[in-house]
KOLRODO-993178 format. One record per residue (C-alpha): residue number from 0; residue in three letters; x, y, z. Coordinates in Angstrom, 1 decimal, always signed. Example, Ala and Ser with C-alpha at 12.3 -4.5 7.8 and 13.67 -1.06 7.14 Angstrom:
% residues 2
(pt 0 ALA (+12.3 -4.5 +7.8))
(pt 1 SER (+13.7 -1.1 +7.1))
% end
This chain:
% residues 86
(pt 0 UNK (+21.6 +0.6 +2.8))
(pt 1 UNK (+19.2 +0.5 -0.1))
(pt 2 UNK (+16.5 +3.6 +0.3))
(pt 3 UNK (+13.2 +2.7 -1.2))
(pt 4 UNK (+11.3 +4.7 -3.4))
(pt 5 UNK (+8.4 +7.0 -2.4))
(pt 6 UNK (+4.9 +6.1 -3.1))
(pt 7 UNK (+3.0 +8.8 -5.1))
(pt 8 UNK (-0.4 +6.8 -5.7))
(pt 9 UNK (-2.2 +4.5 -4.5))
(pt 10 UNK (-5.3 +2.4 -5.3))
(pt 11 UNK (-7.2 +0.1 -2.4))
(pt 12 UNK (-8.9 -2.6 -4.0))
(pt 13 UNK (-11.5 -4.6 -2.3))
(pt 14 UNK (-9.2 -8.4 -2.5))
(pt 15 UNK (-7.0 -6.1 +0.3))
(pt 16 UNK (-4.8 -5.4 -1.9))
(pt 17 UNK (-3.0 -2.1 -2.6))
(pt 18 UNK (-2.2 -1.2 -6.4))
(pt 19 UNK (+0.9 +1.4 -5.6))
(pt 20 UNK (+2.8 +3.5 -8.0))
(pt 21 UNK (+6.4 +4.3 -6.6))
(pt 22 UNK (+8.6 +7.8 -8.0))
(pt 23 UNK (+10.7 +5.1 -10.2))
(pt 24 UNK (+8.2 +4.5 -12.3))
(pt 25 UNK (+6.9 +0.8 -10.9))
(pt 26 UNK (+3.8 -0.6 -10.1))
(pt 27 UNK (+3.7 -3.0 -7.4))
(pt 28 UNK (+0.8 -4.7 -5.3))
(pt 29 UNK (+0.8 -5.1 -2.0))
(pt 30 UNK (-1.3 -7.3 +0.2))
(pt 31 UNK (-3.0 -6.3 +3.5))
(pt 32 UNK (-4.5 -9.5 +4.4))
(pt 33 UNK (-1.9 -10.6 +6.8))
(pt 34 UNK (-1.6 -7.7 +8.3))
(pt 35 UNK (-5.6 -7.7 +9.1))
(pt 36 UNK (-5.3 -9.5 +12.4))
(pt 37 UNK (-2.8 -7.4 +14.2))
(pt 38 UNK (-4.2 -5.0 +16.3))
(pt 39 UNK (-3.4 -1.7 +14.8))
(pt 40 UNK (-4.9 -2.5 +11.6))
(pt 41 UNK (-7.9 -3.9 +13.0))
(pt 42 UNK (-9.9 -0.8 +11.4))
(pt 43 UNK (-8.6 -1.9 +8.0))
(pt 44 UNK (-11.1 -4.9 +8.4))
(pt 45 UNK (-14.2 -2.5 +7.5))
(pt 46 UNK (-14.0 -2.5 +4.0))
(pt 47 UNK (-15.0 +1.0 +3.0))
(pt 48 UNK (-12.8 +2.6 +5.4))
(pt 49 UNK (-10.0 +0.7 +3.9))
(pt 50 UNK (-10.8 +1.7 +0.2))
(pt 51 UNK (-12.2 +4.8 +1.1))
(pt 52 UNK (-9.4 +6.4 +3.2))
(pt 53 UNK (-6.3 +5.0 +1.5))
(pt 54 UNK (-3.6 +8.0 +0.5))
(pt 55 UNK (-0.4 +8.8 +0.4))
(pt 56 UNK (+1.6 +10.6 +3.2))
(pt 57 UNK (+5.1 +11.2 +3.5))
(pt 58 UNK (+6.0 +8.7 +0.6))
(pt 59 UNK (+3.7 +5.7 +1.7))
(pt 60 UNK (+0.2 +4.5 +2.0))
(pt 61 UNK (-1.8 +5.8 +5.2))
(pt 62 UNK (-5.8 +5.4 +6.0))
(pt 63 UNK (-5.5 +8.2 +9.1))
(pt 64 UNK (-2.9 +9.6 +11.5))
(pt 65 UNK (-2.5 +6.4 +13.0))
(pt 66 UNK (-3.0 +3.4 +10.6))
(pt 67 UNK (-0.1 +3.1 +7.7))
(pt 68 UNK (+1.8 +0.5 +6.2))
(pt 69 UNK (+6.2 +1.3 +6.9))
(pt 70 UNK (+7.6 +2.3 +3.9))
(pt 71 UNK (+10.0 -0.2 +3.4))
(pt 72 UNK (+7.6 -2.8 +3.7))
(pt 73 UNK (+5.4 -1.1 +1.5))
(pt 74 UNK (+8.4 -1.9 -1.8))
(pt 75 UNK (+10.3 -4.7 -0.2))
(pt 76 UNK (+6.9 -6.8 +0.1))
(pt 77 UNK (+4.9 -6.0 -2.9))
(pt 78 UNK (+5.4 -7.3 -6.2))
(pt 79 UNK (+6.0 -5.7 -9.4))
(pt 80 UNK (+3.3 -5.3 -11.5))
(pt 81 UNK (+4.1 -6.9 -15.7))
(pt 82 UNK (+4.3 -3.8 -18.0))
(pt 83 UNK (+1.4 -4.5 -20.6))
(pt 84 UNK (+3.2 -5.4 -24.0))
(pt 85 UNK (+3.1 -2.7 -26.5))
% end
């Protein structure tokens, strides 16, 4: 069983989108947008409460004490962001 890195930071940006920096090092972005429609995230839908209250708890991203995004979903379903070329 493969245990995914911690998040330490996190940037919302307003596509829905999550710009995440993991304790290895990687960037990765994540998408909300599907997740948008399901009933615990419906608060995500506001925009400034999604950019706004985005942090990190306990290794992942989280907007209050009951809207946050599993951890393992978090890695497993983002996508490495390209190093810029030196």
């Amino acid at each position: 069983m493969m245990i995914e890195p911690d998040a330490i930071a996190v940037q919302a940006r307003e596509d829905y989108t999550l710009l995440v920096e993991f304790e290895n090092g990687e960037q990765r972005i994540f998408d909300v947008q599907s997740y948008l429609d399901k009933p615990a995230y419906k608060k995500l839908k506001d925009i400034d409460f999604f950019i706004t209250n985005a942090h990190i708890a306990y290794g992942t991203v989280a907007w209050d004490d009951m809207v946050d995004i599993a951890p393992e979903n978090l890695y497993q379903r983002s996508r490495l962001v390209e190093p810029l070329a030196a």
